[in-house]
Each structure stands twice: as structure tokens, then as C-alpha cells.
C-alpha positions as CSV (number, residue, x, y, z in Angstrom):
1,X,-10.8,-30.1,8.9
2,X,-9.3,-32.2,6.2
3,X,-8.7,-30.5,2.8
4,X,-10.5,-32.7,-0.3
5,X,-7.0,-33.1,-1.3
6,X,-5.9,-35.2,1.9
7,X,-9.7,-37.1,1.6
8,X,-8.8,-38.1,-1.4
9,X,-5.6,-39.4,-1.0
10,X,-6.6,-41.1,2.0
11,X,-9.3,-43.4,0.4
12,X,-6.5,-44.0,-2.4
13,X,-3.9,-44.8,0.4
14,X,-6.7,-47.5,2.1
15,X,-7.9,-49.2,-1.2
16,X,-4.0,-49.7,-1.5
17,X,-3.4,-51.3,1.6
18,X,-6.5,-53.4,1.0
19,X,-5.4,-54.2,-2.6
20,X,-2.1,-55.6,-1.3
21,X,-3.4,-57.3,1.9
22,X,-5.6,-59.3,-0.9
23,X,-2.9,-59.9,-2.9
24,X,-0.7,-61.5,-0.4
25,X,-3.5,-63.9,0.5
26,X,-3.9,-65.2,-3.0
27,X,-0.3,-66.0,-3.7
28,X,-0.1,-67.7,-0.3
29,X,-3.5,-69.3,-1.4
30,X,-5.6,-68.8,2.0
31,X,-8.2,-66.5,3.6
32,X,-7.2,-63.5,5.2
33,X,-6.3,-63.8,8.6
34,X,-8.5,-62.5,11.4
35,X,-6.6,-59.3,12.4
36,X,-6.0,-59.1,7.9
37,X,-9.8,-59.0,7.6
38,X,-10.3,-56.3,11.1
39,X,-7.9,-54.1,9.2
40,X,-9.7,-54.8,6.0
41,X,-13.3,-53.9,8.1
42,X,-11.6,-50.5,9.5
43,X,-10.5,-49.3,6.3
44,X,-13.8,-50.1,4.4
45,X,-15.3,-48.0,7.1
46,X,-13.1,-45.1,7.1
47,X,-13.2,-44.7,3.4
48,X,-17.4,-45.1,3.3
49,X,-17.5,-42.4,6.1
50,X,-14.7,-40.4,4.2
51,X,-17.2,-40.9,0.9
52,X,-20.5,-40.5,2.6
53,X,-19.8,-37.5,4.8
54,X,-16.1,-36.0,5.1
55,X,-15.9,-35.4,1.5
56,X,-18.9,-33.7,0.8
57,X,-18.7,-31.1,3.9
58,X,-15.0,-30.7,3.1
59,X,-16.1,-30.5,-0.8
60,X,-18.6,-27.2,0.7
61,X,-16.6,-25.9,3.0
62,X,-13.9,-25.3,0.1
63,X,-16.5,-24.0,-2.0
64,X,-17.6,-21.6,0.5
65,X,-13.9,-20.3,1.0
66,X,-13.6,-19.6,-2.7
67,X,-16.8,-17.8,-2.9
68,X,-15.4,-15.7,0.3
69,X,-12.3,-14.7,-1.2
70,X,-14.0,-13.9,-4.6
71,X,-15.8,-11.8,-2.7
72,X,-13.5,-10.3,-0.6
73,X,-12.7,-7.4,-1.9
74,X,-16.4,-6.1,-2.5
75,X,-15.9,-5.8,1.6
76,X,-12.2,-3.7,1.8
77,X,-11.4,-0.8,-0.3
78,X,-8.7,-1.6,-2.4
79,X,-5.9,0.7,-0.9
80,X,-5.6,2.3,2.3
81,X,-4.7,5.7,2.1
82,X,-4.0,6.3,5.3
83,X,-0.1,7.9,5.9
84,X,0.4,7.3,2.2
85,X,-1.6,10.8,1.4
86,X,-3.0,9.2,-1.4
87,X,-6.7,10.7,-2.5
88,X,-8.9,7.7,-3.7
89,X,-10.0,4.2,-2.4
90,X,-11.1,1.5,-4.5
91,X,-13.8,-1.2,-3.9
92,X,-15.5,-3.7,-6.1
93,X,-19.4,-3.8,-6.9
94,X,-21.1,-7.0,-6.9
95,X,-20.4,-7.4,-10.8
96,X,-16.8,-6.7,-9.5
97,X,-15.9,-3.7,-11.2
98,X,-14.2,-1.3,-9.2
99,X,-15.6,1.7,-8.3
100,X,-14.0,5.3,-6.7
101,X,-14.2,6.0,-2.9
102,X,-12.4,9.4,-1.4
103,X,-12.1,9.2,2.2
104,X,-13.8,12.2,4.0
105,X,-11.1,14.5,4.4
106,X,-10.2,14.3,0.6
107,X,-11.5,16.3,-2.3
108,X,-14.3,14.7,-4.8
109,X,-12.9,16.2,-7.8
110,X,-9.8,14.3,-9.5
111,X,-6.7,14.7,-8.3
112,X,-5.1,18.8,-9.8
113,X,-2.0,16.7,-10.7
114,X,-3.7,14.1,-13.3
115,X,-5.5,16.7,-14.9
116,X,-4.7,18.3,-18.1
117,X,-6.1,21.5,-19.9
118,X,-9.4,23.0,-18.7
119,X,-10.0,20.4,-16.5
120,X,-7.4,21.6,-14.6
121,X,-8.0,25.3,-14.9
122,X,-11.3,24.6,-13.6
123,X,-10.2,22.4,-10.7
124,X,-7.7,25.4,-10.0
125,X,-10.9,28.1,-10.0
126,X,-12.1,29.6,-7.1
127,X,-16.2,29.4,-6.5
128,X,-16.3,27.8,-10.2
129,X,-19.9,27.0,-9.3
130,X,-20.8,30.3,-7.8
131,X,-19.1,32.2,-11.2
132,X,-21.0,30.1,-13.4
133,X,-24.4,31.5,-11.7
134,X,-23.3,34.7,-11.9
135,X,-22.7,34.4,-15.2
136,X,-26.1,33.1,-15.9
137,X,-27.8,35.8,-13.8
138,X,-25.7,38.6,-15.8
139,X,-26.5,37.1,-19.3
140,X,-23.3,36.9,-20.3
141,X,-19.9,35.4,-19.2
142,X,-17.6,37.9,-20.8
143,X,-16.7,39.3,-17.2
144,X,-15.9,35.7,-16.0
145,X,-12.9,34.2,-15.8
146,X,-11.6,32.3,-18.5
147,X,-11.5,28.5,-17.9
148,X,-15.5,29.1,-16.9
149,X,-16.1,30.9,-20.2
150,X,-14.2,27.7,-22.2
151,X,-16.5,25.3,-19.6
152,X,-19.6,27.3,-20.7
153,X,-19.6,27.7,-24.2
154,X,-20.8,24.7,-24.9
155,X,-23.2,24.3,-21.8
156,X,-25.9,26.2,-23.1
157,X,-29.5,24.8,-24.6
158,X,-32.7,26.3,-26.2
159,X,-34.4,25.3,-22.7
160,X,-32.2,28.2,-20.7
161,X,-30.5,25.0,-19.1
162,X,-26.9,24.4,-18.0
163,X,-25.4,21.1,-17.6
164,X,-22.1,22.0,-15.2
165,X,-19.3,19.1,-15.3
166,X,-17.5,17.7,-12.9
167,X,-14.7,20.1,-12.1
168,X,-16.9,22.6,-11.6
169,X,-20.3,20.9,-9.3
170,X,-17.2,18.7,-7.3
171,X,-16.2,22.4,-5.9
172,X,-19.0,22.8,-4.5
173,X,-19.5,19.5,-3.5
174,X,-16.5,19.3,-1.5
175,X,-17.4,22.4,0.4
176,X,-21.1,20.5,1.5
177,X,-18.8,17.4,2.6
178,X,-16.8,19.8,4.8
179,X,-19.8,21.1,6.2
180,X,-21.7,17.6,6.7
181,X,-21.7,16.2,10.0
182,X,-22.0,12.6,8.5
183,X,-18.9,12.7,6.2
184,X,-16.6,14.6,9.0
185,X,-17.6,11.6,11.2
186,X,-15.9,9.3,8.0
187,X,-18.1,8.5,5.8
188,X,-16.6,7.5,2.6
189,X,-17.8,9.0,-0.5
190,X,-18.0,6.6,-3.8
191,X,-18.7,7.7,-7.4
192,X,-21.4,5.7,-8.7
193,X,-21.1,4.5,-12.0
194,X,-24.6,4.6,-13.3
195,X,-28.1,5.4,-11.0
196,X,-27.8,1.9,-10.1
197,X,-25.2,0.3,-7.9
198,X,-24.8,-3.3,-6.3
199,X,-22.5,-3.6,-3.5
200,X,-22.0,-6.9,-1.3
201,X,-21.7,-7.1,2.3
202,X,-20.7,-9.8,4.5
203,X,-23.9,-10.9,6.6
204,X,-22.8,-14.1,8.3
205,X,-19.5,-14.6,9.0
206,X,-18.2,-18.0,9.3
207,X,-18.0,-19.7,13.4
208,X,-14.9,-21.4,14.7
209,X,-15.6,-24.2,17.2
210,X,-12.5,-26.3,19.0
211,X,-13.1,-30.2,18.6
212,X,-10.9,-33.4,19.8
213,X,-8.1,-35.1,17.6
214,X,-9.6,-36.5,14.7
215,X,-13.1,-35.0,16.1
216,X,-15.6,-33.6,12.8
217,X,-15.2,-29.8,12.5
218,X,-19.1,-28.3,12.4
219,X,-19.8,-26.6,9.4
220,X,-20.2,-22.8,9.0
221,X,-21.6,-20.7,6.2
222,X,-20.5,-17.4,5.4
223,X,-23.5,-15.5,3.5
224,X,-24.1,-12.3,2.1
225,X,-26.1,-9.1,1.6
226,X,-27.0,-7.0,-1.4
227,X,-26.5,-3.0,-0.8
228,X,-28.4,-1.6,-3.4
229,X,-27.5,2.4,-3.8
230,X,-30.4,3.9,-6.2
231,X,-29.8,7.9,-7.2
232,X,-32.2,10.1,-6.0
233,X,-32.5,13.6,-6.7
234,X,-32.3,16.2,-4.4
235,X,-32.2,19.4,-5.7
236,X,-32.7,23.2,-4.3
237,X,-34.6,26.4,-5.8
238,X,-33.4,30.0,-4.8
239,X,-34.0,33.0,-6.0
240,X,-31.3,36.1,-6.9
241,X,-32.1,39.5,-7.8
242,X,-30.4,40.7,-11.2
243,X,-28.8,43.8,-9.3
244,X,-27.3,41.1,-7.2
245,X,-25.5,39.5,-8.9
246,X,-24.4,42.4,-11.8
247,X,-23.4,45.0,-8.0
248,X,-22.1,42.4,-5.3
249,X,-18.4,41.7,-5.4
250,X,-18.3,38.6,-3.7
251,X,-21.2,37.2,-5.3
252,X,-19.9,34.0,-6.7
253,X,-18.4,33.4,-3.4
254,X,-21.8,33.6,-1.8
255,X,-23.7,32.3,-4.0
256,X,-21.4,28.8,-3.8
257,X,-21.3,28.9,0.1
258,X,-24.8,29.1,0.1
259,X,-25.5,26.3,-2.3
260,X,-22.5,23.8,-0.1
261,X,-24.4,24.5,3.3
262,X,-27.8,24.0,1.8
263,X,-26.3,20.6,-0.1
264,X,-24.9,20.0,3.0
265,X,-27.6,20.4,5.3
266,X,-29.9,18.0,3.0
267,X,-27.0,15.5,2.9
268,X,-27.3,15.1,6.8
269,X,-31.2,15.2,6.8
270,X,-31.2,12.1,4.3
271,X,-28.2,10.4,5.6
272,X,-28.9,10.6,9.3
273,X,-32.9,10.8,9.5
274,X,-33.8,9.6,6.2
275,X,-37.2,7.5,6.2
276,X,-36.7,5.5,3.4
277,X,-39.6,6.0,1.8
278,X,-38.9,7.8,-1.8
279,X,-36.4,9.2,0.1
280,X,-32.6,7.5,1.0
281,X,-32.8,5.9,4.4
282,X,-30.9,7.2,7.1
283,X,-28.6,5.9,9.9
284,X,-31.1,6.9,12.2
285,X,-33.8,4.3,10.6
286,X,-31.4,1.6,9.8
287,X,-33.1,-1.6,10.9
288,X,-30.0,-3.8,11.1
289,X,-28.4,-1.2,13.5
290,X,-28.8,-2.6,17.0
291,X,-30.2,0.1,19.8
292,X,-30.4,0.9,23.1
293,X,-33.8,2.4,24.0
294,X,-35.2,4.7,26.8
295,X,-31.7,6.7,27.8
296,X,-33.4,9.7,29.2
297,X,-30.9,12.4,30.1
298,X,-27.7,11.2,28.4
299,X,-24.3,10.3,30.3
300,X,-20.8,9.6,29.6
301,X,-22.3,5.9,30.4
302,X,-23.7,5.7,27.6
303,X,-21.5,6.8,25.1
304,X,-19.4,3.8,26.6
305,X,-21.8,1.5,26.4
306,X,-23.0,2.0,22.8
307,X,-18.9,2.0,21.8
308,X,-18.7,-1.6,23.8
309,X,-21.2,-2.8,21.5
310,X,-19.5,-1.7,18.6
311,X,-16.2,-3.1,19.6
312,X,-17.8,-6.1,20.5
313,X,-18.6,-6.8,16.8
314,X,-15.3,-6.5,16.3
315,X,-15.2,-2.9,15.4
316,X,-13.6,0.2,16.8
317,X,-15.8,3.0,17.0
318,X,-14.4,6.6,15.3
319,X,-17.3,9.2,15.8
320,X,-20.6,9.6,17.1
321,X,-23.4,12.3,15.6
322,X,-26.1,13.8,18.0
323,X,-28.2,16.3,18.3
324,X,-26.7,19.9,19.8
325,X,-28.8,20.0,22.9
326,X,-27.7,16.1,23.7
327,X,-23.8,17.0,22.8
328,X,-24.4,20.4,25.2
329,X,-25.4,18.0,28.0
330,X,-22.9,15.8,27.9
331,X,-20.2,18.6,28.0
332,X,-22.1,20.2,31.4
333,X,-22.4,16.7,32.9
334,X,-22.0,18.1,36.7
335,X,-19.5,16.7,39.3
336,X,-20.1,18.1,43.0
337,X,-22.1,20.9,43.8
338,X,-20.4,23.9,44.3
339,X,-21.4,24.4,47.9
340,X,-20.3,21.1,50.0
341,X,-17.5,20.0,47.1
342,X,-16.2,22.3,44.1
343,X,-18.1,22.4,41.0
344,X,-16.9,21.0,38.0
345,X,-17.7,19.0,34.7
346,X,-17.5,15.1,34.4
347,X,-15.2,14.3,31.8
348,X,-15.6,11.4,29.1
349,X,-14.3,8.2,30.3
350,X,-11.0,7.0,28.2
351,X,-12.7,4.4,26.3
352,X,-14.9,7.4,24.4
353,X,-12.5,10.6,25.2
354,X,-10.7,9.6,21.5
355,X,-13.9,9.6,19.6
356,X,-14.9,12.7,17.6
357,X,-18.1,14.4,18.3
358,X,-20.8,16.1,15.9
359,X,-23.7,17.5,17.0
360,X,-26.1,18.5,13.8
361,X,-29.9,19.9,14.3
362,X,-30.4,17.2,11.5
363,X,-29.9,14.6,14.2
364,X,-33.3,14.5,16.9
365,X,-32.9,15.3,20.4
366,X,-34.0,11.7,21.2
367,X,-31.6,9.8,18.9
368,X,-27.9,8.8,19.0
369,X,-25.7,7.1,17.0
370,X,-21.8,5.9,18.0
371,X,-20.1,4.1,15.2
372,X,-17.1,3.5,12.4
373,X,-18.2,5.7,9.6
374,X,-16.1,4.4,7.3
375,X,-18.1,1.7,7.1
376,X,-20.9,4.4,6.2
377,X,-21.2,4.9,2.2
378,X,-22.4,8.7,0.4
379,X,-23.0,7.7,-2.9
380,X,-22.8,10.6,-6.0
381,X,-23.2,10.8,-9.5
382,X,-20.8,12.8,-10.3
383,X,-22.9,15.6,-12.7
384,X,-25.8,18.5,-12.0
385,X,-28.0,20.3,-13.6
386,X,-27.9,24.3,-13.2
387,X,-31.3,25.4,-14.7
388,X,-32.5,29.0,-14.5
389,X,-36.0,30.3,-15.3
390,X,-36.3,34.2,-16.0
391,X,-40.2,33.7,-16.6
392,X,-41.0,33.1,-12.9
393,X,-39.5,35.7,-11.5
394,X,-40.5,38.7,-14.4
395,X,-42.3,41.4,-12.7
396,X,-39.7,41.1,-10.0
397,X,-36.7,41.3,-12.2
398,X,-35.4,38.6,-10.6
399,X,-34.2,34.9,-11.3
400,X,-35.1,31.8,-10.2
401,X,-32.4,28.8,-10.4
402,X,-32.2,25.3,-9.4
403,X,-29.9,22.9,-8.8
404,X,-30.2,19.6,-9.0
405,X,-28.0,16.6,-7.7
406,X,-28.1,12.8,-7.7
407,X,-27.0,10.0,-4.9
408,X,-27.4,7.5,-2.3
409,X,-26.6,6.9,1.0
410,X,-25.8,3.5,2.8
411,X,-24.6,1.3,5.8
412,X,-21.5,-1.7,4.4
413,X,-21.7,-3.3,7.9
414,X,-24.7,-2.4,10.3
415,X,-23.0,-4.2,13.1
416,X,-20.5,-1.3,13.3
417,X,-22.8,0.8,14.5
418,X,-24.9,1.1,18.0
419,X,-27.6,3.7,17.8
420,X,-29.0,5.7,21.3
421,X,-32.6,6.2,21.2
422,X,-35.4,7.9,24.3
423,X,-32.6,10.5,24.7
424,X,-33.9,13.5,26.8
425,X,-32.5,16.8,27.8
């Protein structure tokens, strides 16, 4: 298609040659001649159909592409960081302010290196988050180590609560992301801003047809989608004796694994199976996934056919999350019968033998999903809440803490994903 540029000059270069055809016929003084006046005809035409219709769609179809590239990089994380080693991604909201991604093998808190001070003692602690509960169990932190008795000094309120900064609640973080099957898989983790955060996603893209010489292009529209990540709390309450935590050595180590496979463990019930519903919505329930129904017993067949679709919306599929009896199938997949040809396992077909597998209880028997999970979003507010409450657990000498945590989960580009549903074992 013609830019508005070339339009433009066109009608100029037509009303030209008109102008001058005219202008010869005066200073001759006579009418035009017949083949003057069928080229006067043609170029009247072409400049009315340049006018009336080339202009405008040419006029939109420029608009469009400057709306697209405004937009483009609310769809791409600004750098790549892969085999550069760098530790955060970039990508724009739909404000365009640019907001923090780490990719899923990389650590939430800042980079050690750009920190200064405490910050940096506490990055540098070991189970930060498990000394600061031991510290509030014991009643004191004179026994703790010193960058968590400079964090806590100041932490402290009338209420008995504890507000724990970054350095500290991204330790323990980072341990849940290493135990959750949905960031392994790739999901990229982005520190929202404030509770409320506007992505865009690309929901049309634009259609290339092939037309004749001097043949109208069709026009396309590229539109868009609004991903709307809204912090939800999700929180856990657990119980410690006070003998515990004064008598165990590794308490604080414990006491933080505990919390990252708990965190953990609700981060892949909300991001794989979440209903939606005053809850995040999961992957699982994802209505602009596409799915493949009634699989019964799962084969490698499968798997190859849900990472065909994905590839076939131009993606190229990374992981897939299942449930453990599904994965245990697939791996036992039988080939010959051990009495009239030797037993042995089907392997994966090459198209799927490069994909990583996780199987989580958090994902149902009966459900699948195959996918790029980069293109799958774990959104955090990067603060807690530690609050303890000695009253509850009085007559028990005991103490009852909870810890509380904000975020989001969401799909960029549902098309990169094919979900397996009716699996059965």
C-alpha cells in the first residue's frame, strides 16, 4: 500500500499535469484535444479515487502502525537477559512506565552488587526471614545477628506487629520461586508498582494478504487487551512453641523453609487452578487458552499435539505442568510386552523430548497445560507483614504468627499456551 506521503504527491503531480495541459490550450487558443481531455478524465479519476478512498485507508493504516509501535514495548521486556547474565527485564505498563521483571531462575531481591549498607548485609544473611521470627518468638533479638537487629529496631509497633522489608521477605520469596512448579516452568516475576497494574497485550494482530500490481491492499487492524493484575492477599498462620524456637539450632532455617514451601505451594494452587473468583485466576481456568478435551489415558501424542498448537500461533513451547500421576504415566508409557517382544518404555517424540516437565499435586489429574511460560506473569508487591499474637496461644505457651503477602498472577499472550483437559490415569 501507498504511504500518505506518495498519495499526496501523486494528486499534486496530476493537478500539475492538468494545470499545464490547460495552459497550453489557452495560449494556442483552442479546446483540448480528444486524447488532452482522456488524459484530463484519467487523472480527475485517479486523484477523486486517491481522495475518496486511498487516502483515508492509507491515513488509518499509518495511524494504526503508530499506535502499534507506541505500544510495542508494553508486549517485549526491555532487555533480554539471556547469555548476558544480567538479573532484571523491563516492560512497560499501559501508562508506559516501566516496570521490573526477573526471569525465573533469578533472585527477587536487588542485585548484592548495587546495594549499599544494611541492605546489603541483609541481602548477604542467611534465613533473614526465619531469624527475624525467631527473634520475635524469643522476645528479643540480642542473640541475632546483626544486620537483622539494625533491620528490626525500627520494625516494631504497639500492635506486636512487624513490617519486614524487602531484603529480608525477597529471601524467602526466592526460595517459594525455586520450589514453584509454575515459575521453574518460566514464568517471569514483575514487581508491581502499586495494588493496581495495567498491562497491554496484543489481541489481533494485523493480516497480510498478496494482491495484483496496483491492486487495493485490505485493511487490517491490530487491537488490544487490557491485563489488569489486582494484589490479593494470601497469607499463612502457624503456630511455634516458645521452647522451639529459644532450644532448636536450626530454627531460623526451618522456620524459613517452611514458610517458602508453604508460599510456594499457594503460589501454584492460585496460578495453576485458580478460579478467579476473589481469588487470582489460574492457567488452568484461563478462557482464552484454547483446549483439547476428553484425552483419557495420556500419550506422548498428546504432548505433541498441544505443542503443535502452540507453535502454530507462532510460539515455541518451553515447559508443560501436570499432575504427578499424569507425568508417572507418561514416563511408563509401554512398548512390547515382555513375553513375544522385550519390554520397554516409549520415549517422548523429538518435537516434546526438549521441553521441561513439572508435575505438582496443585495441578488435577484431569488437566494439562503445554506452553511458553515466559509469556506467563507472577505479579508481587514487594513488602509483608510478619504479625505475631501471644494472646491466642497463652495457656499453651505458644505463638501464633502470620504472614501475609500480596500479588497477582496472569497470561500476556493466551495463544501461547494449549491446555489438556479429560486426562485419566
Amino acid at each position: 500500500m501507498q504511504s500518505v506521503k506518495d498519495l499526496r504527491e501523486e494528486v499534486l503531480s496530476a493537478h500539475d499535469r492538468i494545470g499545464k495541459l490547460c495552459d497550453a490550450a489557452d495560449q494556442e487558443g483552442r479546446e483540448l484535444t480528444s486524447s488532452e481531455q482522456k488524459e484530463v478524465d484519467s487523472l480527475l479519476a485517479a486523484t477523486e479515487e486517491i481522495t475518496e478512498q486511498k487516502l483515508p485507508r492509507a491515513m488509518k493504516v499509518e495511524e494504526n502502525r503508530k499506535i502499534a509501535l507506541a505500544r510495542f514495548d508494553t508486549l517485549q521486556a526491555c532487555r533480554d537477559d539471556l547469555g548476558r547474565g544480567e538479573s532484571e527485564l523491563t516492560m512497560r505498563d499501559a501508562a508506559g512506565n516501566k516496570l521490573r521483571m526477573v526471569a525465573s531462575h533469578k533472585n527477587l531481591g536487588s542485585d548484592p552488587s548495587s546495594l549499599r549498607g544494611l541492605a546489603n548485609e541483609l541481602r548477604q544473611t542467611p534465613n533473614a526471614f526465619g531469624e527475624v521470627i525467631q527473634g520475635i518468638a524469643r522476645g528479643s533479638f540480642s542473640s541475632s545477628p546483626s544486620s537483622i537487629r539494625a533491620a528490626m529496631t525500627e520494625g516494631t509497633n504497639s500492635a506486636g506487629g512487624f513490617t519486614v522489608g524487602e531484603e529480608i521477605v525477597s529471601g524467602v520469596i526466592d526460595k517459594a520461586r525455586a520450589k514453584s512448579a509454575y515459575i521453574q516452568a518460566g514464568a517471569q516475576t514483575l514487581s508491581m508498582p502499586s495494588p493496581e497494574t495495567n498491562l497491554v497485550r496484543l489481541a489481533t494482530d494485523v493480516a497480510f494478504d498478496q494482491k495484483s500490481e496496483l491492486a487495493a491492499l485490505t485493511e487490517s487492524d491490530m487491537t488490544f487487551a487490557q491485563i489488569q493484575l489486582s494484589a490479593k492477599k494470601i497469607g499463612v498462620v502457624f503456630k511455634c512453641s516458645r521452647e522451639l524456637a529459644y532450644d532448636t539450632p536450626n530454627f531460623a532455617q526451618m522456620v524459613q523453609d517452611f514458610a517458602a514451601s508453604a508460599l510456594a505451594q499457594q503460589v501454584d494452587s492460585y496460578a495453576i487452578q485458580g478460579s478467579g473468583s476473589g481469588e487470582p485466576l489460574g492457567i488452568l481456568n484461563d478462557s482464552g487458552i484454547s483446549e483439547t478435551g476428553s484425552i483419557g489415558a495420556i500419550e506422548w501424542e498428546d504432548v505433541a499435539a498441544a505443542a503443535a498448537q502452540v507453535r502454530l500461533a507462532n510460539h515455541e513451547p518451553s515447559s508443560m505442568i501436570l499432575g504427578v500421576q499424569a507425568y508417572e504415566d507418561l514416563q511408563v508409557l509401554p512398548a512390547g510386552d515382555g513375553s513375544n517382544s522385550m519390554k520397554g518404555w516409549v520415549p517422548a517424540p523429538s518435537s516434546v523430548a526438549d521441553l521441561s516437565y513439572y508435575a505438582t499435586n496443585n495441578c488435577p489429574l484431569a488437566q494439562a497445560v503445554v506452553g511458553d511460560f515466559s509469556k506467563a506473569i507472577f505479579g508481587v508487591r514487594e513488602s509483608a507483614r510478619i504479625e505475631v499474637s501471644p494472646d491466642v496461644g497463652f495457656e499453651e505457651d505458644s505463638l501464633f504468627f502470620k504472614v501475609v503477602w500480596r500479588g497477582d498472577f496472569a497470561v500476556v499472550d493466551p495463544s501461547a499456551f494449549h491446555r489438556l483437559a479429560g486426562i485419566t490415569s
